[in-house]
ZAMI-157209 format. One line per 5 residues: number of its first residue (from 1); for each residue x, y, z of C-alpha. Coordinates in nm, 3 decimals, always signed. Layout:
<rs>
NUM) X:Y:Z  ...
</rs>
This chain:
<rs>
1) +6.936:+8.599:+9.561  +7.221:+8.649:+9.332  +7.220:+8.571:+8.932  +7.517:+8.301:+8.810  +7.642:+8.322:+8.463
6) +7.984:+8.166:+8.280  +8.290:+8.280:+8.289  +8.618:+8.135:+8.171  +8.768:+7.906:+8.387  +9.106:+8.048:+8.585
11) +9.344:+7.799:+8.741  +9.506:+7.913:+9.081  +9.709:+7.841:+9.398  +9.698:+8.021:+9.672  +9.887:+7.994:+10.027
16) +9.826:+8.308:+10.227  +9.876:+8.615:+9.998  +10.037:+8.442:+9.769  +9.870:+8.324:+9.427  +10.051:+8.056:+9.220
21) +9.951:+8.124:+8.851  +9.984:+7.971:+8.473  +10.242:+8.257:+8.445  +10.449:+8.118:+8.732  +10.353:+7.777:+8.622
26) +10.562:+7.843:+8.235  +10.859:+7.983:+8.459  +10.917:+7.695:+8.692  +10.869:+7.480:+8.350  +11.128:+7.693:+8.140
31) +11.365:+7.682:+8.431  +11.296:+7.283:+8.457  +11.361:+7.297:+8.039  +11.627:+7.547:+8.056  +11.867:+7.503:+8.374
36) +11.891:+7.875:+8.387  +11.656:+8.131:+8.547  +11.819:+8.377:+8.301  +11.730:+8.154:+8.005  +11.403:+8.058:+8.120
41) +11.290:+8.445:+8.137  +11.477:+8.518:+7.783  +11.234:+8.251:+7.634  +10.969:+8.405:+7.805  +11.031:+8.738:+7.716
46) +11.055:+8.845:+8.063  +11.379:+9.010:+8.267  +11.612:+8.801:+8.445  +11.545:+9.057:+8.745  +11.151:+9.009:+8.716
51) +11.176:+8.659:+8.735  +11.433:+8.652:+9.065  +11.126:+8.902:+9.194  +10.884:+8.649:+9.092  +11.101:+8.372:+9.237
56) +11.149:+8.545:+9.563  +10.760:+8.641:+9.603  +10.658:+8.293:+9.530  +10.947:+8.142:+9.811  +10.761:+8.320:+10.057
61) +10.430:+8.148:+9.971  +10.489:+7.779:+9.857  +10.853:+7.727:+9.966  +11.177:+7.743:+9.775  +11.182:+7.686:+9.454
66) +11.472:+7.667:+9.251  +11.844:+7.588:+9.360  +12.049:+7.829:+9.210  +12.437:+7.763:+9.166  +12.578:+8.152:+9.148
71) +12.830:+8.232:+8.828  +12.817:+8.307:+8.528  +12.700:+8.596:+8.300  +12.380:+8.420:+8.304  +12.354:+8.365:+8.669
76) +12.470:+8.018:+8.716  +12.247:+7.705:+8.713  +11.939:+7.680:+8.840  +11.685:+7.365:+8.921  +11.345:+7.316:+9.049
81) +11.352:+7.158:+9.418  +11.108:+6.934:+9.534  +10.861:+7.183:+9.672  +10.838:+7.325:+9.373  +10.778:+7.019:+9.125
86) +10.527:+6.935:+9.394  +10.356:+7.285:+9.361  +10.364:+7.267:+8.967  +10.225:+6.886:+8.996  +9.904:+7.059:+9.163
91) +9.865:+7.302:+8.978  +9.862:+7.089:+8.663  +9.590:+6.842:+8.792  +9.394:+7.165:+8.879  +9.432:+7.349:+8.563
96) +9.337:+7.001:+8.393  +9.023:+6.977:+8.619  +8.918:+7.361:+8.535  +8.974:+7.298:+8.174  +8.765:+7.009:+8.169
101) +8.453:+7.195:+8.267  +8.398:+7.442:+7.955  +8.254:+7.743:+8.190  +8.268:+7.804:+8.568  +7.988:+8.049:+8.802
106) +8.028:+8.362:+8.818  +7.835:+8.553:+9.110  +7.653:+8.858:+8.983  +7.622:+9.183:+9.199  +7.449:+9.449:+9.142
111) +7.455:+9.791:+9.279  +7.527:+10.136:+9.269  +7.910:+10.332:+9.299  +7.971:+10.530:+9.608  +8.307:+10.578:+9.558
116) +8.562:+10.608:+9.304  +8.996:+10.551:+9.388  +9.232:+10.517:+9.071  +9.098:+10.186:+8.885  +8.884:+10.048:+9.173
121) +8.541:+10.185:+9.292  +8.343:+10.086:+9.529  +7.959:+9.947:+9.476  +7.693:+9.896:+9.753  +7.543:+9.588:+9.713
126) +7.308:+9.361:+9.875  +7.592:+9.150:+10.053  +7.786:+9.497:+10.139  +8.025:+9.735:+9.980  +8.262:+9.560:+9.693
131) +8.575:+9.673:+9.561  +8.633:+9.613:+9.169  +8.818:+9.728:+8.846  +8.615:+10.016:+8.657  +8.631:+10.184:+8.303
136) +8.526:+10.539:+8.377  +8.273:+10.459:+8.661  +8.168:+10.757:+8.818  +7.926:+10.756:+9.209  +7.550:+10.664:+9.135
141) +7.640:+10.453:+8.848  +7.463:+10.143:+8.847  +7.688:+9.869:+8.776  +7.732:+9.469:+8.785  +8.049:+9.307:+8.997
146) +8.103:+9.018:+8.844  +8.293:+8.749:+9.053  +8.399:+8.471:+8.905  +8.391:+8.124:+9.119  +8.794:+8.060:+9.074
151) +8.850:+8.429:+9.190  +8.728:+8.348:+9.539  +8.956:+8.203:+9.793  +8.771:+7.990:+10.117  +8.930:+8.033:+10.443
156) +8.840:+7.905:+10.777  +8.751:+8.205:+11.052  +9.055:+8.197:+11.284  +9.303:+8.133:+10.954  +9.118:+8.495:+10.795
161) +9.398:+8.743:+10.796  +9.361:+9.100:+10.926  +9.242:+9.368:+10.640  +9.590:+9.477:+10.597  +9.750:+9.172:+10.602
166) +9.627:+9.098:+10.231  +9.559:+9.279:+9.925  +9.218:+9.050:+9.881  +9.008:+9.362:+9.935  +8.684:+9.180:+9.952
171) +8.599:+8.935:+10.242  +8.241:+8.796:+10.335  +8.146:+8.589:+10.587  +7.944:+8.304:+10.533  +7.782:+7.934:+10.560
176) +7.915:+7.652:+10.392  +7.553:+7.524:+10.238  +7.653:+7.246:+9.970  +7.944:+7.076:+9.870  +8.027:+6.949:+9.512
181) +8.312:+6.725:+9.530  +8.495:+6.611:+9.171  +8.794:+6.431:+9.204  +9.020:+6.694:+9.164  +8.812:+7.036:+9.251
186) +8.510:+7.123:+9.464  +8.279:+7.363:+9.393  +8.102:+7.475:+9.703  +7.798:+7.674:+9.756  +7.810:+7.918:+10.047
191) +7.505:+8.162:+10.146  +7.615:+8.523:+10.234  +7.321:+8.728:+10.375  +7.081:+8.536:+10.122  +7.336:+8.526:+9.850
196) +7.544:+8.191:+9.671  +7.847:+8.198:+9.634  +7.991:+7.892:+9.399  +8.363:+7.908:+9.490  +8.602:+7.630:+9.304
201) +8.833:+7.465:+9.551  +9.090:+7.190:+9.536  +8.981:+6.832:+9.682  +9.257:+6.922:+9.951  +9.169:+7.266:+10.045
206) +8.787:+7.107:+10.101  +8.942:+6.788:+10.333  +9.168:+7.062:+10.493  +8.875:+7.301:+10.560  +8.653:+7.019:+10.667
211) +8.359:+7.150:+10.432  +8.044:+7.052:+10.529  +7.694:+7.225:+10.516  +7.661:+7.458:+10.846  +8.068:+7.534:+10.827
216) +8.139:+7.864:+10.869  +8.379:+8.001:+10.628  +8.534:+8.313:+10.471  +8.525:+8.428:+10.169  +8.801:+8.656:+10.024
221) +8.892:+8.791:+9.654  +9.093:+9.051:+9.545  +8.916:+9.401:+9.351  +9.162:+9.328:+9.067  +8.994:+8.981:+8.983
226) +8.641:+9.175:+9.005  +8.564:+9.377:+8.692  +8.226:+9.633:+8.778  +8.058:+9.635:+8.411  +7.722:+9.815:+8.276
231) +7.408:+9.636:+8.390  +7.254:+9.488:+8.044  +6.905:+9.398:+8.045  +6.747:+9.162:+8.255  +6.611:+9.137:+8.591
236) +6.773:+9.291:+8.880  +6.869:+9.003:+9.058  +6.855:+8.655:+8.853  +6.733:+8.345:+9.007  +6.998:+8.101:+9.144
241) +6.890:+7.827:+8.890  +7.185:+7.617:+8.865
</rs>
């Protein structure tokens, strides 16, 4: 069983590796308001080089995304193409959807650390080993992994990449066994060795996957989006009650 609490909501995108935040959401807009990538990162307090990084990391993902007319000590002109008005168009309707619902699931974990590397450890759990962000976590601490239900990205078994194809470090098999459909964002429930899962998932990612109960599915999210905090109080494993 696995205990589900609230956590704030977190819009995202993502096409293979690639996530498609409200950071990259303000830079497409200040390039739309600007006409400049160079102005668009000075208003965002960002470097012109950061942003052509961004730009570049983001092409490879969702398609091009600005048309850039070379010149200028402010690099020339630059627009949004279609792909990329598209991309911030779903985004919006998502992070409208998200922000509608006041909290979203969070799946609780508990276990103990077995191994600690830089800012992620590693905590044996009842679904498995989990990566996740620490503060001073030392082996044979007991923590929580808390993993929050937009954090978790749904992938269909032949599409799940190979472990070093992706820096999700955390990937679960499972069984599709509800689906909540909005109109806008699903939230689906998906049982991993006896645990839910609530992942949040756009109306087209759930027609695209086909999401029915019985579908088999995967389950990725990175150790980054998964903080491992102190276990306070309660039981060890909370009823699913939602």
């Amino acid at each position: 069983m696995t205990g589900e609490t609230a956590g704030q909501g977190r819009a995202a995108l993502v096409s293979g590796d690639v996530e498609f935040d409200a950071d990259d959401a303000a830079l497409f807009r200040a390039i739309g308001r600007t006409g400049s990538v160079a102005r668009a990162a000075e208003a965002l307090g960002r470097s012109r080089a950061r942003a052509l990084t961004r730009l570049e990391t983001l092409e490879a993902g969702f398609g091009a995304g600005v048309e850039r007319q070379r010149g200028g000590n402010d690099g020339g002109g630059s627009r949004l193409t279609e792909e990329a008005t598209a991309v911030l168009a779903r985004f919006s309707r998502l992070q409208a959807a998200i922000s509608a619902t006041a909290t979203v699931p969070e799946t609780v974990l508990r276990g103990t650390v077995t191994a600690v590397d830089g800012e992620l450890a590693t905590l044996s759990t009842g679904v498995g080993p989990v990566q996740g962000r620490h503060d001073g976590a030392s082996p044979g601490a007991t923590l929580q992994a808390r993993i929050g239900a937009d954090a978790v990205t749904l992938l269909a078994p032949a599409a799940d990449p190979a472990p070093d194809a992706t820096s999700a470090r955390n990937r679960r098999s499972g069984t599709v066994s509800s689906v909540d459909r909005g109109e806008t964002v699903a939230t689906v429930r998906v049982d991993v060795d006896g645990t839910t899962f609530r992942p949040l998932v756009t109306a087209e990612s759930a027609d695209r996957l086909e999401l029915s109960p019985g579908r088999a599915v995967v389950l990725t999210w990175k150790a980054t989006a998964t903080p491992l905090v102190p276990v306070i109080g309660g039981p060890r494993n909370p009823p699913d009650r939602s």
